[in-house]
C-alpha positions as CSV (number, residue, x, y, z in Angstrom):
1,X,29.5,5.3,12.6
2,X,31.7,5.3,15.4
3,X,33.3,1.7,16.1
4,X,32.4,1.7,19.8
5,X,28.6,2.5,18.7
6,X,29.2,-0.6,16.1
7,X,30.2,-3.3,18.7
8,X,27.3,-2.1,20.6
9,X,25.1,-2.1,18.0
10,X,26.9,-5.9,17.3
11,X,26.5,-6.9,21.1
12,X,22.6,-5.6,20.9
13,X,21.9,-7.5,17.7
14,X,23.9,-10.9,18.9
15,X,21.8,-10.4,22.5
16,X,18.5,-10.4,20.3
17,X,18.9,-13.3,18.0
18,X,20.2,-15.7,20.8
19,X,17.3,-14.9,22.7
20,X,15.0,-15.7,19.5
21,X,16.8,-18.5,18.1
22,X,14.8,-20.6,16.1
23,X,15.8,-24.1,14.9
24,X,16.5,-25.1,11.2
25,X,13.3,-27.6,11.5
26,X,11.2,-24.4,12.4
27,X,12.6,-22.5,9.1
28,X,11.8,-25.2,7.0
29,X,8.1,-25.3,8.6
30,X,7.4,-21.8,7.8
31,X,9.2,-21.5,4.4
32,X,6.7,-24.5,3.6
33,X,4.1,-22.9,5.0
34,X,4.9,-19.5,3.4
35,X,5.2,-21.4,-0.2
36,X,1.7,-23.3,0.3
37,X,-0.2,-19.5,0.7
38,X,1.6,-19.0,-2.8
39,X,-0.4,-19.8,-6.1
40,X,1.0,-22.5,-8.1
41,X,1.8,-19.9,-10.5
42,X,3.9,-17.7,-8.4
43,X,6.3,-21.1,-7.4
44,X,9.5,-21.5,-9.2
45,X,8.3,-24.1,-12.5
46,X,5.9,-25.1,-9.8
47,X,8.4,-27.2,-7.6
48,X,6.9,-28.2,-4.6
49,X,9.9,-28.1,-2.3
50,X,12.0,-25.1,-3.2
51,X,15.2,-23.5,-1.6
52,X,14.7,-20.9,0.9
53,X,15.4,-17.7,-1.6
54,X,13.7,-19.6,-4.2
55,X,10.5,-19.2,-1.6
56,X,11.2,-15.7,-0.7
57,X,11.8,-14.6,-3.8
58,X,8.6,-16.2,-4.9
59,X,6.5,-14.7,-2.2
60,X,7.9,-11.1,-3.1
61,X,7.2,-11.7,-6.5
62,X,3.7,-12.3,-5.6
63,X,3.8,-9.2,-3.0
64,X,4.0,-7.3,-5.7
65,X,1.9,-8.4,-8.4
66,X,-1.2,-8.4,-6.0
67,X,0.1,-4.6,-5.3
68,X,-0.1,-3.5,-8.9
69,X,-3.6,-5.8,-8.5
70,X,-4.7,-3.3,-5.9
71,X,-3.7,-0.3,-7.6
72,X,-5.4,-1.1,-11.2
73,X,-8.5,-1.9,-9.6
74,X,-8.3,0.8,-7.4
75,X,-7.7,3.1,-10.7
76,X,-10.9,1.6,-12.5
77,X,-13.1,1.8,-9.5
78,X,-11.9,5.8,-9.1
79,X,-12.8,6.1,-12.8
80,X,-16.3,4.1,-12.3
81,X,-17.0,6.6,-9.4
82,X,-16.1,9.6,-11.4
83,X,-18.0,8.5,-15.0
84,X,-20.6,6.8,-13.1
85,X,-24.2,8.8,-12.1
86,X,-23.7,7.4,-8.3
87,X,-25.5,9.7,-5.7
88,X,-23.1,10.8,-2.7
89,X,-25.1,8.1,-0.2
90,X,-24.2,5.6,-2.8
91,X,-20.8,6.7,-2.9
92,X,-20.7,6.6,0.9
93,X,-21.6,3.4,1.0
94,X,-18.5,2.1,-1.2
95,X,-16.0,4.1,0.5
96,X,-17.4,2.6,3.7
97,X,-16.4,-1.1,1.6
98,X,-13.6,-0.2,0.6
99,X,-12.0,0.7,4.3
């Protein structure tokens, strides 16, 4: 990259967070409210009040877990569908569920 097209791409990202600052207090509000829609399983040795990584890393830890969630059940229900005798109304009727 070119260092003229990385100052602007400096000046356009400096213009963009100034314009969205938000304030350490507001951080803190949505890392706590970010860790309460965590299971107390998923927080670090269940601390209440954890650092900001410590959240983060938390809630992509949990991310992920109810993604491989989704794709086992998704897995079991194709191989319910395909071993099960289920008519192709009936099977209409799920996929219309499941979207």
């Amino acid at each position: 990259m070119s260092s003229s097209r990385r100052s602007r791409t400096r000046r356009a990202g400096s213009s963009l967070s100034s314009s969205r600052s938000i304030s350490e207090e507001q951080i803190s509000e949505l890392l706590s409210k970010l860790q309460a829609l965590l299971p107390e399983s998923q927080t670090h040795n269940g601390a209440h009040r954890g650092s900001a990584a410590r959240v983060l890393q938390d809630t992509c830890s949990y991310i992920r877990s109810l993604h491989q969630e989704v794709d086992n059940l998704s897995e079991t229900l194709a191989e319910l569908l395909s071993s099960a005798d289920v008519t192709s109304d009936q099977a209409a009727v799920i996929r219309s569920l499941l979207m």
